[in-house]
N, C-alpha and C positions, 0 to 999 in steps of 0.2 A: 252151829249156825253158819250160815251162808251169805254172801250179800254180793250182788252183781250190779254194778251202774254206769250207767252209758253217756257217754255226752258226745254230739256232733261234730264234724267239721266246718269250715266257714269260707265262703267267698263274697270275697270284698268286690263288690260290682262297683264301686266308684269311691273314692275319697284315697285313693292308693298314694304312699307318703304323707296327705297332706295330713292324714288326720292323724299325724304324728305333734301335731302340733293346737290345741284347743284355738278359737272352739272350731276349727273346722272341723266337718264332718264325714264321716263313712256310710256309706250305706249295703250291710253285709247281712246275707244269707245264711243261716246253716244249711246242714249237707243233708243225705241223705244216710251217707256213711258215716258210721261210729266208729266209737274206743268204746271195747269193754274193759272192766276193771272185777276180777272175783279176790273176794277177799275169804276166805276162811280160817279156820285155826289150825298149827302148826300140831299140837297135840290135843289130846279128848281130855286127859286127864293131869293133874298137878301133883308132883309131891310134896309131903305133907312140909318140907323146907322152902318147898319154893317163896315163900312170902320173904325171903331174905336175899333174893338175888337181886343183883345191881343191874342185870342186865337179859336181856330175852333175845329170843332169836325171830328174824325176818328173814323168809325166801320169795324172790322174783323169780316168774318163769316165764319166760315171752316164748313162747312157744314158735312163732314164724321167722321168729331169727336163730331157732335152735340155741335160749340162752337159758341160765339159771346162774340166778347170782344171790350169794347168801352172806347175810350180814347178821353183827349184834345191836341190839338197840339200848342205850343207854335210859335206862326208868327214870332217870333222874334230870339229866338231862333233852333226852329225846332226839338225841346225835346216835347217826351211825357209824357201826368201824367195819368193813369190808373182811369177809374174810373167804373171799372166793375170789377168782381172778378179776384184774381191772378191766381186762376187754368184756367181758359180762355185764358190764351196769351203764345204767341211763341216768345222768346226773337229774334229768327231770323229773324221775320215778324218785329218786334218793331225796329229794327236796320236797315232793310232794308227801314223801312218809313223814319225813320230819316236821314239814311245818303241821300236819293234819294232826298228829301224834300231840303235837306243843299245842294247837287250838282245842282238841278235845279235852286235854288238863285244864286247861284255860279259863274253861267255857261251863264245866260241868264243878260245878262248887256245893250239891246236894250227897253227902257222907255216900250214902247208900248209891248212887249211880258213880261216883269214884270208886267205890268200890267193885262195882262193875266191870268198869273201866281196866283196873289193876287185875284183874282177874284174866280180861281178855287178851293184856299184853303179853300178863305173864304166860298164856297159853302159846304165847308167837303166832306172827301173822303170816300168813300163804298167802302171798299174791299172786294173780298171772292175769295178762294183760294181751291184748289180742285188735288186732283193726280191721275193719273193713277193707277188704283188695283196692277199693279206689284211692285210697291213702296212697298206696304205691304202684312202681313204674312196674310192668312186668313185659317191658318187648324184651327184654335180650333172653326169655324162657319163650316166650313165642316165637322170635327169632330163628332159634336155635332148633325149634321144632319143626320149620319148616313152615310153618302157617303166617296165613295170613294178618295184617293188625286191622282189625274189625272189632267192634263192638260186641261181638256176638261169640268171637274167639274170647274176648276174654269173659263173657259171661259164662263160659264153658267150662275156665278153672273152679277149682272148690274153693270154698269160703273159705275167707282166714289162710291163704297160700303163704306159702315161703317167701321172703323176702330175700329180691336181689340188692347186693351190695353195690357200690361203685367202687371199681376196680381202679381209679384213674382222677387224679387232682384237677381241676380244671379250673385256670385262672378267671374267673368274667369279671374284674376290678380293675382299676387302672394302677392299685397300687398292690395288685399281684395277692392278694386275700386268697383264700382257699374260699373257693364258691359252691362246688358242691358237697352236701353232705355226706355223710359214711354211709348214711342209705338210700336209693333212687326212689325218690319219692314225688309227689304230683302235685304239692304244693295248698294241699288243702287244711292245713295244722296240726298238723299230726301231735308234733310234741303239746298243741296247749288243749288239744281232745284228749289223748292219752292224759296229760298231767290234770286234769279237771275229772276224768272218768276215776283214777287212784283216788283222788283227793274227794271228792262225793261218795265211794263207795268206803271210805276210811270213816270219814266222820259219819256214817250211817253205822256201821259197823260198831264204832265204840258208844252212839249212842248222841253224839252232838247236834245233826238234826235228824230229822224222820223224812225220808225222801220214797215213805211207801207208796206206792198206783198198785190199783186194779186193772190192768190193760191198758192204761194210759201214761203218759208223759208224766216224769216227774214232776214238771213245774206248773202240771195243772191240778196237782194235790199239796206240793211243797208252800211253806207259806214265805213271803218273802224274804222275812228275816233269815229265815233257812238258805236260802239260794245264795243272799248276800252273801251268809257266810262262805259259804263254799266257794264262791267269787273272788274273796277278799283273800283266801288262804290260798289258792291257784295262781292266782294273778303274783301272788308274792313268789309261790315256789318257783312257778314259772321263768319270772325277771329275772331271780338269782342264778336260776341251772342257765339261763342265758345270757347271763355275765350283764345284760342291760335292762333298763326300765325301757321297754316299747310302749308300745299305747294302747295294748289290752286287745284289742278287737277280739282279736283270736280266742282269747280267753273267754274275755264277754261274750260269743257267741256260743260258745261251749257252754255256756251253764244257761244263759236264757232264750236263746234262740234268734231267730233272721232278726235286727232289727238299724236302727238310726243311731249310730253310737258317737260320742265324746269322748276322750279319752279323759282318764283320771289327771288330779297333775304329778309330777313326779316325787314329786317332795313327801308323798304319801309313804314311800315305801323306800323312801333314805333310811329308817336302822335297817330295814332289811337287807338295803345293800350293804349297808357298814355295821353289816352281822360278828366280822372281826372276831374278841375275846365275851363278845355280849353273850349271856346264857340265851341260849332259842327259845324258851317260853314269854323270856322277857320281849324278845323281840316281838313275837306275835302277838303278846299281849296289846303290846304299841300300835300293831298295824288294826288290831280289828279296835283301838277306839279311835281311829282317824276318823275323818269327816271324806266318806269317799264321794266324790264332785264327778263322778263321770253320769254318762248321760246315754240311757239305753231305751229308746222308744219301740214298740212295737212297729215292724214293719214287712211287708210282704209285697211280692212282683202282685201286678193284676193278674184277673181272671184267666187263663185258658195259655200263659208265659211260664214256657220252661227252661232253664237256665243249663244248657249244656255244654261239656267241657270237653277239653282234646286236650290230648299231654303232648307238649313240644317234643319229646325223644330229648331231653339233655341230662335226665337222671336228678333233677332239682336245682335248687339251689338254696343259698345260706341269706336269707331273710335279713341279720344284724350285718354283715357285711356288704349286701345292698345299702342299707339303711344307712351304715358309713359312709358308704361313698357318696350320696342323693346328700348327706350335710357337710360336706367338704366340699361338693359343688357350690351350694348354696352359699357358703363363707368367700369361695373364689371368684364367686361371677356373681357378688348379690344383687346388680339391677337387671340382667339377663333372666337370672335364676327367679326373682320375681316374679315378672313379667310372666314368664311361662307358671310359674306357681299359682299368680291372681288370674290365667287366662282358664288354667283348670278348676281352679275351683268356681268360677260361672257355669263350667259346664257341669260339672260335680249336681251345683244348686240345679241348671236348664235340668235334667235327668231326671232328679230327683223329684220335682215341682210335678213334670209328665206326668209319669208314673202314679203320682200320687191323681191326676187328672183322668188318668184312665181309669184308675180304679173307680173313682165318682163314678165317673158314667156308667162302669159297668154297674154299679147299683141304681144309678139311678135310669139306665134305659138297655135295661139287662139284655132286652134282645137284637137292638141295636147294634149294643158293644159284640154281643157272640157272631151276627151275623157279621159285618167288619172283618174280626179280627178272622174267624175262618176263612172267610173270601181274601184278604189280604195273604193269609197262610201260602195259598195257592198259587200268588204273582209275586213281581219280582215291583220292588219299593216306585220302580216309574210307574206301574198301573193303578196303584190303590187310590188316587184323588178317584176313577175312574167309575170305579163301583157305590159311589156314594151318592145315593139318589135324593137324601133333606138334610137339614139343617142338623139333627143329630147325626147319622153318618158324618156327616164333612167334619163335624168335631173331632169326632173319633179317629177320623183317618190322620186331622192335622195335627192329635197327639200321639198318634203312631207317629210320624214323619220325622217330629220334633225331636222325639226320646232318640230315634234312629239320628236324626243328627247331631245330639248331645252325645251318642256316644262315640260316633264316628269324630266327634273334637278331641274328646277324651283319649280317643285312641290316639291321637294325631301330639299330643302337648306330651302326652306319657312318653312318646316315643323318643319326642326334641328330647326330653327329659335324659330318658335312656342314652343317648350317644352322648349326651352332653355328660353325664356320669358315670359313662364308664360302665355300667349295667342295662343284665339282658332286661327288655322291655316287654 
């Protein structure tokens, strides 16, 4: 048996920081770019002892960083022990075997699908694990090639390429943090697509929920309870391979798509941080009967809006170490920090409210809004009052104008933000 599952990337088009904090909010897209996740079995067949081992084997293979990392899995526990070198593993991959490993004991309490279960550990699990080229940075191979950095250059590499490392530490903190990570990457979540793709293909795999499609989306056959789960065991492995409780986005956006999110509160996933001398089943048992309080609405750009991205050339950066520094600011200069905090998030809401006003119209004056938004396509933001010849055009054009000036603030407070903390913006 085989099991492959993909979960997207996310951009956060507005709520950046704040919605570190409930209830403000984010409003975040998935990508178009995935994490694969293949899980198979390490061997076909068992000896006839096997049902007395303490412990099975796991191998990682990421193939784009040229890694294979191999470990034992405790049955009993569902803790790994390394037994290939330490520069080979991803602590986000190790946390998502564990916790999926512990949720599928957890979860499956029918004799005969434990048994299952115990059948397919003891077989050991093969993973490899694979992304989408937009996950990472790749000028310094075009670079070095002599070509050009165009969009069409890098469409020309083959799928799933090698990944360039960063050669070189770069401070962007005020208190000297390592900012960018070990790999040049583009900032679109790599780790919480990856760690959500492992963690859905694990618990498909042993049988915790059924995440099958016919050519479709898993989350348009998966039934919710399923999703959550997969949500709730991510989000956990996640925080811990990242030393911090963030605010999910990234995760939430990985298992259910573009949408209006809340974050959870943190308190949810206190044993998980203070996992300590706690057995790992116990812990998860804890997290998945929490009362998880986040808040994931459906949400989508209007009609005929495409959301395109360009990579600064800085090789990334380290996400909790921003995050550090934006609440050290906050505690130093709390009525500056405010001020700028309450001016973003008006614009945060102006953006949102648009958006959601465009999309109206475009249902309700479908050929209004198409004609608009093409004719606006073609000039530059002083012409577009220009071409609106009644009362629906003018709407359309003034919630064109508006979202463009909500984000032009947004840009504008993010920025104050940034020098005032010490991060790139």
């Amino acid at each position: 048996m085989e099991v492959v599952a993909s979960a997207p990337g996310k951009v956060l088009i507005a709520g950046g920081y704040l919605v570190l904090e409930r209830p403000n909010a984010g409003l975040v897209l998935s990508t178009t770019a995935r994490f694969y996740a293949v899980v198979r079995p390490l061997r076909d067949s068992l000896p006839a002892d096997s049902w007395t081992w303490a412990w099975t084997d796991v191998k990682v293979t990421s193939p784009q960083l040229s890694r294979v990392a191999t470990y034992k899995l405790s049955l009993n526990k569902t803790t790994l022990q390394l037994t290939s070198s330490r520069e080979s593993t991803n602590p986000f991959v190790e946390q998502a075997i564990q916790f999926s490993v512990a949720a599928a004991k957890a979860t499956i309490i029918d004799k005969e699908r434990k048994d299952v279960v115990d059948k397919l550990l003891l077989q050991g699990l093969n993973i490899t694990i694979i992304g989408h080229n937009d996950f990472y940075s790749y000028r310094k191979q075009i670079e070095a090639r002599g070509l050009p950095l165009t969009p069409e250059v890098l469409l020309s590499l083959p799928p799933f390429s090698s990944i360039t490392f960063n050669s070189e530490v770069a401070n962007g903190t005020m208190t000297g943090e390592k900012c960018k990570p070990e790999v040049a990457k583009t900032g679109l979540g790599s780790s919480a697509a990856m760690t959500t793709s492992v963690v859905a293909a694990l618990l498909h795999y042993l049988g915790a929920v059924n995440l099958s499609c016919s050519g479709q989306s898993s989350g348009d056959n998966a039934s919710g309870r399923e999703l959550d789960l997969v949500h709730a065991i991510a989000q956990s492995a996640h925080c811990l391979a990242q030393g911090k409780i963030g605010s999910g986005f990234d995760v939430s956006a990985a298992v259910y798509g573009s949408q209006r999110y809340v974050r959870f509160s943190p308190e949810i996933l206190s044993s998980a941080q203070a996992i300590g001398g706690t057995v790992l089943p116990d812990v998860v048992s804890d997290v998945l009967t929490q009362r998880w309080d986040h808040e994931n609405k459906q949400f989508s750009l209007p009609p005929l809006m495409t959301l395109l991205l360009g990579e600064p050339g800085t090789g990334g950066s380290s996400t909790p170490s921003m995050v550090g520094s934006v609440k050290r600011w906050l505690k130093s200069d709390p009525e500056k920090s405010r001020d700028t905090w309450s001016k973003l998030a008006i614009a945060n809401s102006t953006l949102e409210n648009q958006l959601r006003i465009l999309k109206g119209l475009s249902e309700n004056h479908h050929e209004a809004y198409e004609s608009m938004v093409r004719s606006c396509s073609r000039l530059t933001y002083g012409k577009w009052a220009e071409v609106a010849t009644n009362q629906h055009q003018e709407l359309i054009i003034r919630s064109l104008l508006a979202a463009r000036d909500a984000c032009l603030e947004i840009r504008l407070h993010m920025r104050e933000m940034g020098i005032a903390a010490g991060v790139p913006d």
